[in-house]
Structures are given as C-alpha cells and as structure tokens.
LOMARPA-890368 format. One record per residue: x, y, z of N, C-alpha, C, O in turn; residue number from 1. Coordinates in pm, 1 decimal. Layout:
<nodes>
+----------+----------+----------+----------+----------+----------+----------+----------+----------+----------+----------+----------+-----+
|   n_east |  n_north |     n_up |  ca_east | ca_north |    ca_up |   c_east |  c_north |     c_up |   o_east |  o_north |     o_up | num |
+----------+----------+----------+----------+----------+----------+----------+----------+----------+----------+----------+----------+-----+
|        X |        Y |        Z |        X |        Y |        Z |        X |        Y |        Z |        X |        Y |        Z | NUM |
...
+----------+----------+----------+----------+----------+----------+----------+----------+----------+----------+----------+----------+-----+
</nodes>
This chain:
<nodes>
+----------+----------+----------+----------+----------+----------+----------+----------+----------+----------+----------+----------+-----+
|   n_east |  n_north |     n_up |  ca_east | ca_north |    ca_up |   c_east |  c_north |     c_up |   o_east |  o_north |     o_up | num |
+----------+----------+----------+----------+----------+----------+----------+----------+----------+----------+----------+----------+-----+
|    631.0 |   -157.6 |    488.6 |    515.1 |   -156.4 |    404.6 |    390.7 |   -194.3 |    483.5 |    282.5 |   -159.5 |    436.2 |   1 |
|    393.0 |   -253.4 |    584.3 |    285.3 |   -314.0 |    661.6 |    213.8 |   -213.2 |    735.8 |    293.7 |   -136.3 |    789.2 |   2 |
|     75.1 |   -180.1 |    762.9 |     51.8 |   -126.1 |    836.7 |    -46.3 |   -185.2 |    965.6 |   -106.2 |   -126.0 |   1055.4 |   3 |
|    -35.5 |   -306.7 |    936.2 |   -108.2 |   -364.5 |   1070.2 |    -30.3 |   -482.8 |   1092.6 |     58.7 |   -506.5 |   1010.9 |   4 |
|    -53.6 |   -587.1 |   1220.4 |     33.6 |   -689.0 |   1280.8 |   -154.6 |   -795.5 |   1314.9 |   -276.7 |   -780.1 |   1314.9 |   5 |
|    -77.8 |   -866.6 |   1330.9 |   -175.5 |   -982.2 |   1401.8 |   -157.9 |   -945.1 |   1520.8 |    -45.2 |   -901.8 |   1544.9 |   6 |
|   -253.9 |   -948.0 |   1630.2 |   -234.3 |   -949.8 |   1754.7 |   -260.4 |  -1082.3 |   1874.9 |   -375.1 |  -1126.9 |   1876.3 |   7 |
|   -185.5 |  -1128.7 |   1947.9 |   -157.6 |  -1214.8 |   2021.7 |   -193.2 |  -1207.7 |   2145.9 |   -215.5 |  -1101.9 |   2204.8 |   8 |
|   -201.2 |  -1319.9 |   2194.2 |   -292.7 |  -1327.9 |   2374.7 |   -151.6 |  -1325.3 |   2434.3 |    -44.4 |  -1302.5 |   2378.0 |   9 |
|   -184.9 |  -1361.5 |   2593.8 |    -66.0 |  -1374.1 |   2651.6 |     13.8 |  -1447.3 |   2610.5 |    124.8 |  -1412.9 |   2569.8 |  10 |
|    -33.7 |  -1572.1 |   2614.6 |     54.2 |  -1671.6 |   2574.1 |    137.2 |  -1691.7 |   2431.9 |    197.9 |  -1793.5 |   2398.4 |  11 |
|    129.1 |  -1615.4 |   2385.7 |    196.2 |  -1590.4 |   2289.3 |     95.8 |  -1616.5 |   2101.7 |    134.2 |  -1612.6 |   1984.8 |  12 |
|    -22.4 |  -1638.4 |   2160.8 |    -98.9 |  -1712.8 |   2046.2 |   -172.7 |  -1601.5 |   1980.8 |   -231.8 |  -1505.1 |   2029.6 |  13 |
|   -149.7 |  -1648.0 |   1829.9 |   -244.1 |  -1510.8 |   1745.8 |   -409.2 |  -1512.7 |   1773.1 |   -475.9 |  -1616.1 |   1773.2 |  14 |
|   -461.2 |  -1380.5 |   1796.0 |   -608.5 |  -1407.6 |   1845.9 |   -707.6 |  -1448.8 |   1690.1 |   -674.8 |  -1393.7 |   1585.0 |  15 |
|   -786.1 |  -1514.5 |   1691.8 |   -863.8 |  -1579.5 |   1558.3 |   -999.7 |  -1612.7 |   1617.7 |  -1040.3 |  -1660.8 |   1723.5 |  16 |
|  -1050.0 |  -1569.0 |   1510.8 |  -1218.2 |  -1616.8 |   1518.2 |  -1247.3 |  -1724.3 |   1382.3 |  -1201.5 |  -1689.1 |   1273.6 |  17 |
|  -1305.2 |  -1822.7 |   1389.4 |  -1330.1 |  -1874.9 |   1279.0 |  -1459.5 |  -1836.6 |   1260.7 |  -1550.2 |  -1826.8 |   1343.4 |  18 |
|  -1457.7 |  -1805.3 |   1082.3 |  -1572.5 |  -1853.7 |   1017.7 |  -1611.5 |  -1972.0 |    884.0 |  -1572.4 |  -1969.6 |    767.3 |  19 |
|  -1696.6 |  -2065.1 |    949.2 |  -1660.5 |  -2144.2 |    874.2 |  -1571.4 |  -2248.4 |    923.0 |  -1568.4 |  -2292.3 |   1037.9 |  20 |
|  -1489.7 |  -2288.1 |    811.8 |  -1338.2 |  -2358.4 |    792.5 |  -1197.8 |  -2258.6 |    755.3 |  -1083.5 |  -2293.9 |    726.4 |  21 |
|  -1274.6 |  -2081.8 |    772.8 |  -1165.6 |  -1998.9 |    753.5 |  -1169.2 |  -1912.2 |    884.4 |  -1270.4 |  -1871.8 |    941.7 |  22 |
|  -1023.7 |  -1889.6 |    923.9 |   -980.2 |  -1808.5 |   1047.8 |   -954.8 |  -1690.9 |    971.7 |   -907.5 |  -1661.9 |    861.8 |  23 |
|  -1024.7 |  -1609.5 |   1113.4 |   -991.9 |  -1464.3 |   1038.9 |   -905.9 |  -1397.0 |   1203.5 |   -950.8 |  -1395.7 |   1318.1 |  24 |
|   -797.2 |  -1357.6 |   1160.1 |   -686.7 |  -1345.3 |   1252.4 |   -757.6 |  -1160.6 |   1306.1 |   -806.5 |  -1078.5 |   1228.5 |  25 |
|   -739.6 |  -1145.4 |   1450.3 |   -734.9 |   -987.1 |   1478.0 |   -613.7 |   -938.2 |   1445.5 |   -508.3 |  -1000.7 |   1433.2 |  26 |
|   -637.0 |   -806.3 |   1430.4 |   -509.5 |   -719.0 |   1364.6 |   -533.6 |   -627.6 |   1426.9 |   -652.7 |   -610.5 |   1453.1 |  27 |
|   -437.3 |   -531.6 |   1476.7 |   -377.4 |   -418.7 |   1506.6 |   -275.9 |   -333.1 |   1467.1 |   -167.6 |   -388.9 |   1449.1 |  28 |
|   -280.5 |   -198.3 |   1446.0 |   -229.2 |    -97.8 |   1359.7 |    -92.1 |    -89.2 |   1427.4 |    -66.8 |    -91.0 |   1547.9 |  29 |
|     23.4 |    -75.4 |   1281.3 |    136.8 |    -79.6 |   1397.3 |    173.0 |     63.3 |   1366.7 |    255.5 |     98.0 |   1451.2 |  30 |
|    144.7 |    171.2 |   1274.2 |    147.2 |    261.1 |   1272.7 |     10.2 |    400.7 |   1256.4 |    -97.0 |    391.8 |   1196.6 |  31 |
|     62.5 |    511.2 |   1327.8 |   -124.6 |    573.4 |   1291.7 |   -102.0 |    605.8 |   1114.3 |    -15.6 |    599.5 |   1026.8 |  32 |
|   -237.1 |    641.4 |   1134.2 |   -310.5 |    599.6 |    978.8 |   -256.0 |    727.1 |    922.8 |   -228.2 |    727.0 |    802.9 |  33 |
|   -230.3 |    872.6 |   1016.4 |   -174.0 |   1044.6 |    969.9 |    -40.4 |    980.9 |    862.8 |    -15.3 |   1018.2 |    748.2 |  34 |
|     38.4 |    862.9 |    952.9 |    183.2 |    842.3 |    894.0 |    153.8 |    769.1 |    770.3 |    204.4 |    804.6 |    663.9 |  35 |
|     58.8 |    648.9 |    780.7 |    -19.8 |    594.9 |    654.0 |     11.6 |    689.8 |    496.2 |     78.3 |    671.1 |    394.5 |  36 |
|    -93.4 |    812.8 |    557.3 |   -131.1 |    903.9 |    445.4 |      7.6 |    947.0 |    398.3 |     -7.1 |   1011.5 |    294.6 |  37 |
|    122.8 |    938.6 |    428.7 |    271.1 |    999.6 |    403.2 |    372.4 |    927.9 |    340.4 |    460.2 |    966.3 |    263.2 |  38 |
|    337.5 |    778.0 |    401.8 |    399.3 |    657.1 |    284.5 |    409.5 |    599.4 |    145.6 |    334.4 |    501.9 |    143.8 |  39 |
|    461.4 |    613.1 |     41.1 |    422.7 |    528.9 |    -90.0 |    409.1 |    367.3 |   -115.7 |    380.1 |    296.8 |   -212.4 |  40 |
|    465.1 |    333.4 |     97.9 |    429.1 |    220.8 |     51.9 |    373.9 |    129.7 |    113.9 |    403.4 |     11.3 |    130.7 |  41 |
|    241.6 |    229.4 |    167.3 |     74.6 |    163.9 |    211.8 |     -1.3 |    170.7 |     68.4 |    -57.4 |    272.4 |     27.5 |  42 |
|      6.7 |     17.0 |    -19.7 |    -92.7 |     32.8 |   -100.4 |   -261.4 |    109.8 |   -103.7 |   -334.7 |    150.2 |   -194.0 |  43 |
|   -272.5 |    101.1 |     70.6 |   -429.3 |    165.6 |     37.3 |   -455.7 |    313.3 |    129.5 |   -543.1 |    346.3 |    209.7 |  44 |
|   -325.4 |    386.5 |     70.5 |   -366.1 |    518.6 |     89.9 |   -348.0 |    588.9 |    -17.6 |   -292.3 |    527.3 |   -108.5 |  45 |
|   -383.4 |    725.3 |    -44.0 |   -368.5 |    798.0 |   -119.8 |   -242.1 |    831.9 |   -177.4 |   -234.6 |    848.8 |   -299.1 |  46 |
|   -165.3 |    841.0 |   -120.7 |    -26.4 |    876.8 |   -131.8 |     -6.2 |    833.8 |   -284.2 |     66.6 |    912.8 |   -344.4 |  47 |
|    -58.2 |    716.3 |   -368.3 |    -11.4 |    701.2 |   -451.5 |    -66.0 |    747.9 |   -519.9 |     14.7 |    777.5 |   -608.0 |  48 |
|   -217.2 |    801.5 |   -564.3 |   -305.1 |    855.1 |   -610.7 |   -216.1 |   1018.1 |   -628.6 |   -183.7 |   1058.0 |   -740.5 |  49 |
|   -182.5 |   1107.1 |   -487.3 |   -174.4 |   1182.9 |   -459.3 |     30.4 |   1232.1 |   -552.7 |     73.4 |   1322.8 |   -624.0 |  50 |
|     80.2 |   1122.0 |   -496.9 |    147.9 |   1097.5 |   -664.6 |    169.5 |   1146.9 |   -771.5 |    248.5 |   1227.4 |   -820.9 |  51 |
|     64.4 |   1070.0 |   -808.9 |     35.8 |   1059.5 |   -967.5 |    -11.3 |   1198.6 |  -1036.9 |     42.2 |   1253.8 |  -1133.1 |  52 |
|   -119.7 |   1239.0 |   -966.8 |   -139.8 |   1344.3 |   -966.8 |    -62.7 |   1452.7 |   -988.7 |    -87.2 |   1532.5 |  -1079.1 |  53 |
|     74.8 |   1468.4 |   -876.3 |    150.9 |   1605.0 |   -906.7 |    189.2 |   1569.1 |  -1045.1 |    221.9 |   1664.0 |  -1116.3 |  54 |
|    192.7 |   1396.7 |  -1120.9 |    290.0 |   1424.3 |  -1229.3 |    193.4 |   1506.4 |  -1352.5 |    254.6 |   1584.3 |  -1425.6 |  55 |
|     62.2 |   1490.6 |  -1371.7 |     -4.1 |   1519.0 |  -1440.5 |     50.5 |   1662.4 |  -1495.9 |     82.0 |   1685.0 |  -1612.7 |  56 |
|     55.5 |   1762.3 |  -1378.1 |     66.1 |   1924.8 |  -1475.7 |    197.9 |   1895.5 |  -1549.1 |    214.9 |   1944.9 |  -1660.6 |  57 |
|    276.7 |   1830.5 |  -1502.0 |    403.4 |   1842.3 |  -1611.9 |    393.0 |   1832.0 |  -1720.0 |    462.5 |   1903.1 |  -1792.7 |  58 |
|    286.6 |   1723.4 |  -1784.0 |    247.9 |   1696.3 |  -1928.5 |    257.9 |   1814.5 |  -1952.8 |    369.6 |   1850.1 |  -1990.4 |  59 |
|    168.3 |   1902.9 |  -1944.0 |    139.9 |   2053.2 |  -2027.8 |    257.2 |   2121.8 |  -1989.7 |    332.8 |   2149.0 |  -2083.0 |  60 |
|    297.5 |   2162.4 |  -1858.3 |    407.4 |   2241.7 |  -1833.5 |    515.0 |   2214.6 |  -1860.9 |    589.0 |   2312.0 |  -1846.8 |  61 |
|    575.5 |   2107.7 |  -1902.5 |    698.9 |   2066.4 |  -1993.5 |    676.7 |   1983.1 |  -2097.9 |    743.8 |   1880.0 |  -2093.8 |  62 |
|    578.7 |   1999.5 |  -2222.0 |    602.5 |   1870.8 |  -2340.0 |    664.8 |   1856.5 |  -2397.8 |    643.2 |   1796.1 |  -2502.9 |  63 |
|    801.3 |   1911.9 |  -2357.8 |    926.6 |   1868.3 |  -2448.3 |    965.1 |   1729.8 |  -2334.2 |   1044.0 |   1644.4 |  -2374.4 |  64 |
|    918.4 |   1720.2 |  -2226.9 |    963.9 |   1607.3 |  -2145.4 |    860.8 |   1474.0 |  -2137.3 |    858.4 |   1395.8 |  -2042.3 |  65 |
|    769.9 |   1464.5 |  -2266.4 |    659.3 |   1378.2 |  -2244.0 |    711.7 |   1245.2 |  -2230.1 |    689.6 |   1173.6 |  -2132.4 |  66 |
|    775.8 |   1215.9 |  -2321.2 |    852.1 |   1077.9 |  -2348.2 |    888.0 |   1023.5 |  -2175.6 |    841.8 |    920.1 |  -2127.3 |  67 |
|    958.9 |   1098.4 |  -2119.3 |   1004.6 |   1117.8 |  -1968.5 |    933.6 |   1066.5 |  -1890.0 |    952.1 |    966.0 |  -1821.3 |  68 |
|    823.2 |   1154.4 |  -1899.2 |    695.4 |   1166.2 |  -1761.2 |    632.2 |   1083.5 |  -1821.4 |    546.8 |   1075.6 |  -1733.1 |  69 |
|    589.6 |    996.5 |  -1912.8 |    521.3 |    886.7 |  -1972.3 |    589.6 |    794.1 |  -1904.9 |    524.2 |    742.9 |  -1814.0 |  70 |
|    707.1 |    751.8 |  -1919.2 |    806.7 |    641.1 |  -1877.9 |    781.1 |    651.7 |  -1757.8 |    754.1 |    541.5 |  -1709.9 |  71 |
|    775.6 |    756.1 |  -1665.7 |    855.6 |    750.7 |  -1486.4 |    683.1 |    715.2 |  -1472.2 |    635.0 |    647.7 |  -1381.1 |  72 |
|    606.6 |    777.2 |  -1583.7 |    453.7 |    742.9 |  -1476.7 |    435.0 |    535.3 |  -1452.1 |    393.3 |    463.6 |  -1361.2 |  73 |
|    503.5 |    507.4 |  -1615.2 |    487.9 |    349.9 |  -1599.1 |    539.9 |    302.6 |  -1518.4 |    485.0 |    205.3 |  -1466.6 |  74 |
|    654.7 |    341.8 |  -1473.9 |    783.1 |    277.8 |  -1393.0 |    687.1 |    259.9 |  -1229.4 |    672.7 |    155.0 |  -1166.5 |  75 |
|    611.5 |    452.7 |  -1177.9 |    554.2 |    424.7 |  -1083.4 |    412.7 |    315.6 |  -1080.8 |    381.1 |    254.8 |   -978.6 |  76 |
|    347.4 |    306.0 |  -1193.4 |    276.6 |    225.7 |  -1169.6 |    256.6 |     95.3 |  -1142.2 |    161.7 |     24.9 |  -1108.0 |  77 |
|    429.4 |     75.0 |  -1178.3 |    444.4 |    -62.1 |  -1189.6 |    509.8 |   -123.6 |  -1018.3 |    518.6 |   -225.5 |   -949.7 |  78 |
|    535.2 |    -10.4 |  -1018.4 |    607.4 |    -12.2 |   -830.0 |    499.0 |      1.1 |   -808.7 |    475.7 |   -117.3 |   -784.7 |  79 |
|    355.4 |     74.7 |   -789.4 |    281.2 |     50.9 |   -665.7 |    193.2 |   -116.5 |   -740.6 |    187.6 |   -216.3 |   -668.8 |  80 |
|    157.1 |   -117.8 |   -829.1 |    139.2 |   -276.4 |   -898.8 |    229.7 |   -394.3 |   -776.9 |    168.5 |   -478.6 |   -711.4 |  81 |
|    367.2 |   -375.8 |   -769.9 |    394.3 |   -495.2 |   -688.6 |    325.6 |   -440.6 |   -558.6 |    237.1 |   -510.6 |   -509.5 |  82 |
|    357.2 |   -326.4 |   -500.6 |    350.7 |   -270.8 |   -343.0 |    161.0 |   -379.4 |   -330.2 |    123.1 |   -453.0 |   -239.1 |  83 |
|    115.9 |   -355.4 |   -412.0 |    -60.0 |   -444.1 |   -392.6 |    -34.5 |   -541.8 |   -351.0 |    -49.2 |   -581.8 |   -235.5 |  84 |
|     31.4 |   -623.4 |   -490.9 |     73.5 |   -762.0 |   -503.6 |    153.4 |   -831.2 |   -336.8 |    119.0 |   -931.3 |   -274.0 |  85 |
|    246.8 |   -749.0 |   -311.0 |    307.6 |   -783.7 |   -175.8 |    200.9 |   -777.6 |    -59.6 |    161.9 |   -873.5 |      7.0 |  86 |
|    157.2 |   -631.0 |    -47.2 |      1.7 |   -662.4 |     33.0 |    -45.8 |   -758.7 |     39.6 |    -43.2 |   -833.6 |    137.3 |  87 |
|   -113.6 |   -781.7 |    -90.6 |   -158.8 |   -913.9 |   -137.4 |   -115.2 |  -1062.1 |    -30.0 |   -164.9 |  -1118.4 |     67.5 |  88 |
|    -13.9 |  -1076.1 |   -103.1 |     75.0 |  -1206.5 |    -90.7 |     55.5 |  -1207.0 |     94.4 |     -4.4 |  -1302.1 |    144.6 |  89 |
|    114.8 |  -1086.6 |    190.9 |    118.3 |  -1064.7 |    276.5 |     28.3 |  -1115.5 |    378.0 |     59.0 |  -1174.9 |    481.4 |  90 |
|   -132.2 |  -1072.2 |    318.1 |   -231.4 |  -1044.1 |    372.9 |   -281.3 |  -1281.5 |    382.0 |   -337.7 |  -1358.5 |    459.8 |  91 |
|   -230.5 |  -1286.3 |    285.7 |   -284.5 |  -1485.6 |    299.0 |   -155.9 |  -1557.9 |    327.3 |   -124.2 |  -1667.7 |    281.5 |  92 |
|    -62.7 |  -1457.2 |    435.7 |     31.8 |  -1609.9 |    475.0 |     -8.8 |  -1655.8 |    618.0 |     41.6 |  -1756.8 |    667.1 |  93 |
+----------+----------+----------+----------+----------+----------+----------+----------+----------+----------+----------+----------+-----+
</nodes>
C-alpha cells in the first residue's frame, strides 16, 4: 500500500528537517507513480475514482442488478475508506 519510504543517511539515520517542535522526515518513492496509477491500494490515485466509475454504466445496463451494484459500490467504498485511514495512521508513526 505504501508508496514512499523515509530516506536515511549513511549511518543508518532517517533524514529530518525540523519545523518548529515538528520533524518533517524526507521521503522517497519506492515505486514509480505509472505503477501508482494501477493500484487500488494507493489511496491518492485515481484508480479508485477510475473504479467507481466503470461501476456506474451498470446501473442502467443491468437494473435488474441494482440492489447488487448498490451493495459492491458500499462494500468498495468502505475498503478504500480504511485504505485512507491506514495511509492515514501510516503517514504519523
């Protein structure tokens, strides 16, 4: 799920700049951003947007399956909902 790392000096130490009384750590990409766009689970690419989207024509093109595609849309929203949340959590340890 991660798409960046902290990056470290030689010695093994994470590089940080403070501002303030808050460190703000350097980061580096551990994957390119092309593979980003292909994942569902980089909260901040499209992919999930891009998603959601294909489910939309089904409404009209199958409404005998609404009940369905209503449910699977909550189910995904609720998976990329944590995928943030983990970001989230991720991003302040």
């Amino acid at each position: 799920m991660r798409h960046e790392k902290v990056l470290i000096d030689g010695s093994g130490n994470p590089i940080h700049n403070a501002l303030g009384e808050m460190l703000i750590f350097d980061r580096g990409k551990l994957y390119d951003v092309k593979d980003r766009n292909k994942r569902l689970g980089c909260p901040h690419s499209g992919v999930n947007l891009n998603f959601e989207l294909i489910l939309e024509p089904l409404e009209t093109d199958v409404p005998q399956c609404m009940t369905q595609i209503l449910e699977y849309k909550n189910k995904f929203k609720t998976v990329v909902i944590k995928i943030y949340a983990l970001d989230y959590k991720g991003g302040n340890l």
